[in-house]
C-alpha positions as CSV (number, residue, x, y, z in Angstrom):
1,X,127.8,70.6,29.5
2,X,127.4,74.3,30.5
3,X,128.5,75.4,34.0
4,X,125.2,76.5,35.2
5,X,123.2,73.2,34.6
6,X,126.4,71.2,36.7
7,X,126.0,73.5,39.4
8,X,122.1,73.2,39.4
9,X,122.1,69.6,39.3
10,X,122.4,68.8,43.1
11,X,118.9,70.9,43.4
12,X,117.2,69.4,40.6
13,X,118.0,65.9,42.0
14,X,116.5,66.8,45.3
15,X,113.3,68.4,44.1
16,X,112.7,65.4,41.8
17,X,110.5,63.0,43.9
18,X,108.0,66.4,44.5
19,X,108.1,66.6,40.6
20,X,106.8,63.3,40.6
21,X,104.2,64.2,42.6
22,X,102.5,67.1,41.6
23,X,102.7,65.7,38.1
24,X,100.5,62.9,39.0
25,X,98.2,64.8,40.9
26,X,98.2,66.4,38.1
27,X,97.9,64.1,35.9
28,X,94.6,62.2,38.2
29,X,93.0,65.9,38.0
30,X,92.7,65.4,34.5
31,X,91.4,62.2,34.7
32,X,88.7,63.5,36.6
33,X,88.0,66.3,34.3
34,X,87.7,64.1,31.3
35,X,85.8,61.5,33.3
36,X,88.4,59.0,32.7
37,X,89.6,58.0,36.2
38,X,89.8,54.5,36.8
39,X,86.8,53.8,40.1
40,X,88.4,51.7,43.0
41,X,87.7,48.8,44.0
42,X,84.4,50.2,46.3
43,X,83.0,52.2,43.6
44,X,83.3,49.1,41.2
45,X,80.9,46.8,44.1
46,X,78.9,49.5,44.4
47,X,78.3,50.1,40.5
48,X,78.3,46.3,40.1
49,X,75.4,45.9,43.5
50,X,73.5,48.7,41.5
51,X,73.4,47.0,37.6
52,X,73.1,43.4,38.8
53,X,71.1,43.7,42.0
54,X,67.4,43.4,41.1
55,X,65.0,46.5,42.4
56,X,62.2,46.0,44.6
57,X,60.0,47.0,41.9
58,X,61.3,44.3,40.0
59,X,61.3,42.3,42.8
60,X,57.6,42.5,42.9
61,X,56.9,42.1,38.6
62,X,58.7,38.6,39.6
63,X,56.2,37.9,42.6
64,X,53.3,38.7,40.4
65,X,54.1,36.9,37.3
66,X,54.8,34.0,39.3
67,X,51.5,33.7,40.9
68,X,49.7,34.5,37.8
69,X,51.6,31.8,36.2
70,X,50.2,29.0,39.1
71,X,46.7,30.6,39.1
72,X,46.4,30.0,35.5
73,X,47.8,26.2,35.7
74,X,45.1,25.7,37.9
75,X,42.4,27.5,35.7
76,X,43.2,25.9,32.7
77,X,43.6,22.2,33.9
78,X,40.3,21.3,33.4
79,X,40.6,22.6,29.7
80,X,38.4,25.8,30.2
81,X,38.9,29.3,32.3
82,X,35.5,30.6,33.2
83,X,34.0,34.2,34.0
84,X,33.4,32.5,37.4
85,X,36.8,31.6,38.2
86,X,38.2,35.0,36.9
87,X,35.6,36.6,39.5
88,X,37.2,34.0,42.5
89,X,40.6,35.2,41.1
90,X,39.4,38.9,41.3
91,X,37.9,39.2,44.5
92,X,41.0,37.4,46.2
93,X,43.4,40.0,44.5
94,X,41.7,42.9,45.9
95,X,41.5,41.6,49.6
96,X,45.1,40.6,49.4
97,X,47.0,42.8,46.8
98,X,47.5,46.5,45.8
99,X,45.5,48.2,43.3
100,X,48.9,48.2,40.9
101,X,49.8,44.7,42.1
102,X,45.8,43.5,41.2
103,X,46.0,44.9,37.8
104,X,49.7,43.8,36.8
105,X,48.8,39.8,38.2
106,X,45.7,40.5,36.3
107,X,47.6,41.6,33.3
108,X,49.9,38.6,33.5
109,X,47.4,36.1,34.1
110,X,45.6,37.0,31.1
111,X,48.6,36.2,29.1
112,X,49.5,33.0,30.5
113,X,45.6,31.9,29.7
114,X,45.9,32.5,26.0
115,X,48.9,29.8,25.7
116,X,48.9,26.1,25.8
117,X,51.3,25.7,28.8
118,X,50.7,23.1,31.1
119,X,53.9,22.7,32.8
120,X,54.7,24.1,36.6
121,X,57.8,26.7,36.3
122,X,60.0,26.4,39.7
123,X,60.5,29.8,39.6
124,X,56.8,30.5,40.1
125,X,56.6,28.3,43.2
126,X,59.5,30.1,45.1
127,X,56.4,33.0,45.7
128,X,54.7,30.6,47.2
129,X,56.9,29.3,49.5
130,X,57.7,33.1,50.6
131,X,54.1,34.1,50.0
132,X,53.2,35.6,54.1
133,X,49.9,33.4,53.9
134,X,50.7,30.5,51.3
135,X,47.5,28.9,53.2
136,X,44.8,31.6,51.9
137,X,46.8,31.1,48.3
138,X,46.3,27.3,48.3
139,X,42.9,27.6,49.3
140,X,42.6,29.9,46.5
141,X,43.6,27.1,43.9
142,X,41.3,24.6,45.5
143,X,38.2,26.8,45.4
144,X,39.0,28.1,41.4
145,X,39.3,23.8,40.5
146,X,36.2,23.2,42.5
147,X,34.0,25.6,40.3
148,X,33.3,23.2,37.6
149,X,31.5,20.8,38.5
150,X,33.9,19.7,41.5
151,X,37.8,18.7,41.5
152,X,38.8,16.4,38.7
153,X,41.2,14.3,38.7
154,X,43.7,16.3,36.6
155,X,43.5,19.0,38.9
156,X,43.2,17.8,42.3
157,X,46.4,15.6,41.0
158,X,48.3,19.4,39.9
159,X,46.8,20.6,43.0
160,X,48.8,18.0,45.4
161,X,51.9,18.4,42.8
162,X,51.7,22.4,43.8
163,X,51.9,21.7,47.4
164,X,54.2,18.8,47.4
165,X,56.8,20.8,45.4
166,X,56.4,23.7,47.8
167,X,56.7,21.5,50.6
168,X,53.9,21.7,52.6
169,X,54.0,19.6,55.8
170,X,51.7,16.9,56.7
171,X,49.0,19.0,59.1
172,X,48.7,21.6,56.0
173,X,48.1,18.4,54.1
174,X,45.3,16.8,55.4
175,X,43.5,20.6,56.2
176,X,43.3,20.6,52.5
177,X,42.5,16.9,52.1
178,X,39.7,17.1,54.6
179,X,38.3,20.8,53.4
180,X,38.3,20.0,49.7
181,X,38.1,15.9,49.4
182,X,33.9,16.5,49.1
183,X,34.7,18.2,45.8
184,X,36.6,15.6,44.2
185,X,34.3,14.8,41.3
186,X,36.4,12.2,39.0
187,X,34.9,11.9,35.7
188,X,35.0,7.7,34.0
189,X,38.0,8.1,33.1
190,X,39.4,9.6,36.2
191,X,38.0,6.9,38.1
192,X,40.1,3.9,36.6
193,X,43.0,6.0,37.6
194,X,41.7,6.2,41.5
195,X,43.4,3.5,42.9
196,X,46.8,5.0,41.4
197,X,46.2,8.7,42.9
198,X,45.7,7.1,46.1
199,X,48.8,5.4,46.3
200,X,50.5,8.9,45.1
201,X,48.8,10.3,47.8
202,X,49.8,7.9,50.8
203,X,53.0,8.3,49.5
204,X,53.1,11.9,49.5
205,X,51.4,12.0,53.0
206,X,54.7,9.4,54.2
207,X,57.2,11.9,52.6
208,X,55.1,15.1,54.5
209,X,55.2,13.2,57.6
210,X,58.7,12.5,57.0
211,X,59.6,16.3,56.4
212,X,57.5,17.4,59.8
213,X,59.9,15.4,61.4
214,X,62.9,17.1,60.0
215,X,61.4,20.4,60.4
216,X,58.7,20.4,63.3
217,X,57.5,23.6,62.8
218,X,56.9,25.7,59.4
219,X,58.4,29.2,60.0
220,X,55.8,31.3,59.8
221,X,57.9,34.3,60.6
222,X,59.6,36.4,59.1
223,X,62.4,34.3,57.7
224,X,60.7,32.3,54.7
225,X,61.7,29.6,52.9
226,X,62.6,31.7,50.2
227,X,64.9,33.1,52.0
228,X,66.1,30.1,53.4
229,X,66.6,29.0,50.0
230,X,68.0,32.5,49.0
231,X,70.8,31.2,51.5
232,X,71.9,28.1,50.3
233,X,72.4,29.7,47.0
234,X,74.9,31.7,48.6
235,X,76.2,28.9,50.6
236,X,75.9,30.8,53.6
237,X,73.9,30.2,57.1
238,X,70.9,31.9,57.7
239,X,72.5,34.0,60.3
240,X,75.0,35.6,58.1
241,X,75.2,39.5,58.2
242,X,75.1,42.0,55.2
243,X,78.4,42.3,55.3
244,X,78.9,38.8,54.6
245,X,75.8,38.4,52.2
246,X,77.4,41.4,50.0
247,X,81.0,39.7,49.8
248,X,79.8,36.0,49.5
249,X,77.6,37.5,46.4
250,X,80.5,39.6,45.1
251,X,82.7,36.1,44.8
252,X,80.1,34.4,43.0
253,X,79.2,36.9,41.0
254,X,82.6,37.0,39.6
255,X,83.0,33.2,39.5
256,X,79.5,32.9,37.2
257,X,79.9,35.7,35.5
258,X,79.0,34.4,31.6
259,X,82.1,36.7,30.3
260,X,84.6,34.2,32.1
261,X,83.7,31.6,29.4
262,X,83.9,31.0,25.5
263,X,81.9,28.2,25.2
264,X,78.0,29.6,24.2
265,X,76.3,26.8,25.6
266,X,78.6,27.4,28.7
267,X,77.4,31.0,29.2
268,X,74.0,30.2,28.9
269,X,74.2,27.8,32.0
270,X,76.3,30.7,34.0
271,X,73.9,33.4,32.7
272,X,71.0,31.3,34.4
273,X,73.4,30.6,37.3
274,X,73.9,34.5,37.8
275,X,70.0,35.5,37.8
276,X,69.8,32.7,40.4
277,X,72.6,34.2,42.2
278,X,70.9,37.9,41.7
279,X,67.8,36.9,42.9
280,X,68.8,35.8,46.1
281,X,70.9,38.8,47.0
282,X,67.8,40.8,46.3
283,X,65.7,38.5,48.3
284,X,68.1,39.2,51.4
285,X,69.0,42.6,51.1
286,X,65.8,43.8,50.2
């Protein structure tokens, strides 16, 4: 080995580890120029919070369709949607709704009138239950069956399904059992059924009376039951702070993520599982 490189040896040795150094800032720089950098661990949450998280735009397609979807349950439970009803509809959107908002529920519940389904979606009654004034909507689906020639029996029974599955306590209850009882207008056939939709009724009056107990009061504050629910989903308490709301959504987002499976009837439950789980982070953070 030539003299030269012996003697420079002891100086090469010591200005290794700065080597090192520059060369990987170095090496990062390029990285960054080529847009290749790997992001830490806050830009991935943040990328993550901004793909999965849903807007408030969408936020509000969601509200709309839901409420479209109810409105035309109730329309079409006596077999026909009439000009009068569509007018009810109407005049209640404007009073209560934006102009956009009016003309997308509008939009939405002209769609759901031109199919044949009859069955309530629990995604649509979550609006409801964090609708501000779920009152003035109910009263809404009372006076749109009451149109027709009263409340038949199909209705007023969808009616009392609607408010049972949104849990409405016993004092909203019998408001709407007093208000709209004069309409009920059961047709023959309805009637041989009465004594049956009284007993269902009794019995959902015991289990109202049963859930005022539990929960004296409805929250009629800010804190809905949607976002009540929105909580549970998380499995936190309803006190829990943003920080906590953001890291408790982070976990299960990675735990239901439909890319930790093989199975495609696996990642179709945990795809559902994640909009559930997106949902209520929106619902909180929004």
């Amino acid at each position: 080995m030539p003299t030269f490189i012996l003697e420079s040896l002891p100086f090469i040795l010591m200005c290794l580890p700065f080597i090192v150094l520059v060369g990987g800032a170095i090496k990062n720089a390029i990285r960054k120029i080529n847009g290749t950098e790997p992001p830490d661990e806050s830009e991935e949450y943040a990328e993550s919070d901004k793909n999965t998280a849903f807007s408030q735009a969408e936020i509000r397609s969601h509200r709309n369709k839901g409420l479209a979807d109810i409105i035309g349950l109730v329309m079409k439970a006596d077999g026909t949607a009439s000009k009068a009803e569509l007018k009810v509809v109407s005049d209640y959107l404007k009073r209560h709704f934006s102009k956009q908002d009016y003309h997308e529920i509008m939009l939405n519940l002209k769609q759901c009138l031109k199919t044949n389904n009859t069955d309530i979606q629990t995604p649509s009654l979550i609006w409801i239950r964090g609708y501000t004034d779920s009152i003035a909507f109910m009263e809404l689906l009372f006076d749109i069956a009451k149109i027709s020639k009263g409340i038949n029996e199909a209705e007023w029974k969808l009616l009392f399904e609607i408010m049972n599955r949104t849990h409405f306590n016993r004092e909203d209850c019998n408001y709407f059992y007093r208000k709209y009882a004069p309409f009920y207008n059961p047709t023959e056939e309805d009637k041989s059924s009465h004594k049956k939709r009284k007993k269902s009724e009794n019995k959902y009056k015991k289990s109202s009376q049963n859930n005022s107990q539990n929960n004296s009061q409805r929250n009629t504050g800010t804190t809905s039951n949607a976002k009540e629910s929105a909580y549970r989903i998380l499995g936190l308490k309803t006190s829990a702070t943003p920080e906590e709301i953001k890291k408790a959504y982070r976990i299960l987002a990675k735990k239901y993520h439909p890319d930790t499976v093989q199975n495609e009837d696996m990642k179709k439950v945990l795809t559902e599982k994640l909009k559930e789980i997106n949902l209520a982070y929106s619902l909180l953070m929004k």
